[in-house]
Kinemage of the C-alpha trace (Angstrom):
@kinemage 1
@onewidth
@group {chain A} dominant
@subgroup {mainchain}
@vectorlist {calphas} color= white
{ca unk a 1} P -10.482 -42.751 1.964
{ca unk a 2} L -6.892 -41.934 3.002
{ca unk a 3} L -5.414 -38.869 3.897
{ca unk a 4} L -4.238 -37.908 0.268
{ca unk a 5} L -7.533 -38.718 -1.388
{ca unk a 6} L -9.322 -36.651 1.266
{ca unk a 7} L -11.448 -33.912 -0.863
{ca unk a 8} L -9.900 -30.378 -0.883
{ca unk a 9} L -11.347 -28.026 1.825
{ca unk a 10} L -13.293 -24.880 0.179
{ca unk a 11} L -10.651 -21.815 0.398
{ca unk a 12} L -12.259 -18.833 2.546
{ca unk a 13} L -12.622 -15.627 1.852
{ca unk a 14} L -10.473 -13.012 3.863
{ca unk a 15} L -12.195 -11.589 6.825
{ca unk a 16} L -13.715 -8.059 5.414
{ca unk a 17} L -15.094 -9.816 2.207
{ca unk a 18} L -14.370 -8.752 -1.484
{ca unk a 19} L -15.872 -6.834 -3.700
{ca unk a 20} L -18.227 -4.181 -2.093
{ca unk a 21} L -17.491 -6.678 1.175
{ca unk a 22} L -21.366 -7.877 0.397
{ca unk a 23} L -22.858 -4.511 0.054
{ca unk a 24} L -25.406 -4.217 -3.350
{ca unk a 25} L -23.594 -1.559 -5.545
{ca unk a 26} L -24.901 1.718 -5.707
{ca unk a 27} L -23.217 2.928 -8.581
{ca unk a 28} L -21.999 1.574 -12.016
{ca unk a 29} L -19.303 4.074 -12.358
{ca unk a 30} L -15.846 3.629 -10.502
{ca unk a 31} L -15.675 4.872 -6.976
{ca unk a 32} L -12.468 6.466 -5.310
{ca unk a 33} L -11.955 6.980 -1.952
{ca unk a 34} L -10.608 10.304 -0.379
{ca unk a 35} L -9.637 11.978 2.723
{ca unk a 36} L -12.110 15.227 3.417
{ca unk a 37} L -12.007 17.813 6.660
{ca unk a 38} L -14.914 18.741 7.469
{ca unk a 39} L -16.584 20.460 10.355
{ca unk a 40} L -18.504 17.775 12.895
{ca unk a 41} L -21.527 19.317 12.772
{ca unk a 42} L -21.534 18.954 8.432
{ca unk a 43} L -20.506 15.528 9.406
{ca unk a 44} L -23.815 14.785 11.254
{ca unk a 45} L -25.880 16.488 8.845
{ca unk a 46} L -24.234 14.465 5.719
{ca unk a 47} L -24.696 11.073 8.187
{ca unk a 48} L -28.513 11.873 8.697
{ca unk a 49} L -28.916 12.835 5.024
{ca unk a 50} L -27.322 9.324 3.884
{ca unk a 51} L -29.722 7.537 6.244
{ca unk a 52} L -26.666 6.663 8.734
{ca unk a 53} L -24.081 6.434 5.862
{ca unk a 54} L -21.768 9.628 5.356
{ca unk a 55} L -20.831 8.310 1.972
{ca unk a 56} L -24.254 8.489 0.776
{ca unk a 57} L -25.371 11.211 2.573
{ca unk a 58} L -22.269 12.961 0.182
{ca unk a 59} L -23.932 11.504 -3.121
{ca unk a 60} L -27.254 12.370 -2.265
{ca unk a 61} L -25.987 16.416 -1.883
{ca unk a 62} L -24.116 15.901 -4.964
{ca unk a 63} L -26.498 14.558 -6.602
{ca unk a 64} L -29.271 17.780 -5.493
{ca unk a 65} L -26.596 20.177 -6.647
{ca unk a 66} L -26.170 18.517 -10.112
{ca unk a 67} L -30.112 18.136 -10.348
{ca unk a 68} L -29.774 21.984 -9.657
{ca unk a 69} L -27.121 22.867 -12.343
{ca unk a 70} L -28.992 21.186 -14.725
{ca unk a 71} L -32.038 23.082 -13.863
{ca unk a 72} L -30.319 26.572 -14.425
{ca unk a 73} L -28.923 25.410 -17.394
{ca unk a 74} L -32.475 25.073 -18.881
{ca unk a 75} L -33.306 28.345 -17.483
């Protein structure tokens, strides 16, 4: 086999990955990221809430407050 016949390499993927950079997807819906200011110590609490993760630790407090909307609602 000469040089020109030689089978294509395999292209790479960027360093950082693609998609969800091989993360499972947590949510079906589109997500945005934004810029928030918040105090360190509601930093550390939302970190420890999202099991080391401040992004979830935000979803899961969302997701209590809508759970509690919905209760009044019903009320």
């Amino acid at each position: 086999m000469t040089h020109q016949e030689a089978a294509p390499k395999p292209r790479r993927r960027a360093r950082g990955g693609g998609r969800s950079s091989g993360r499972p997807i947590m949510y079906s819906d589109k997500m945005v990221a934004v810029s928030v200011t918040l105090p360190e110590e509601a930093i550390a609490d939302l970190i420890k809430l999202g099991g080391r993760n401040l992004s979830a630790g935000i979803r899961v407090l969302w997701e209590a407050w809508r759970e509690q909307q919905a209760k009044q609602g019903a009320a």
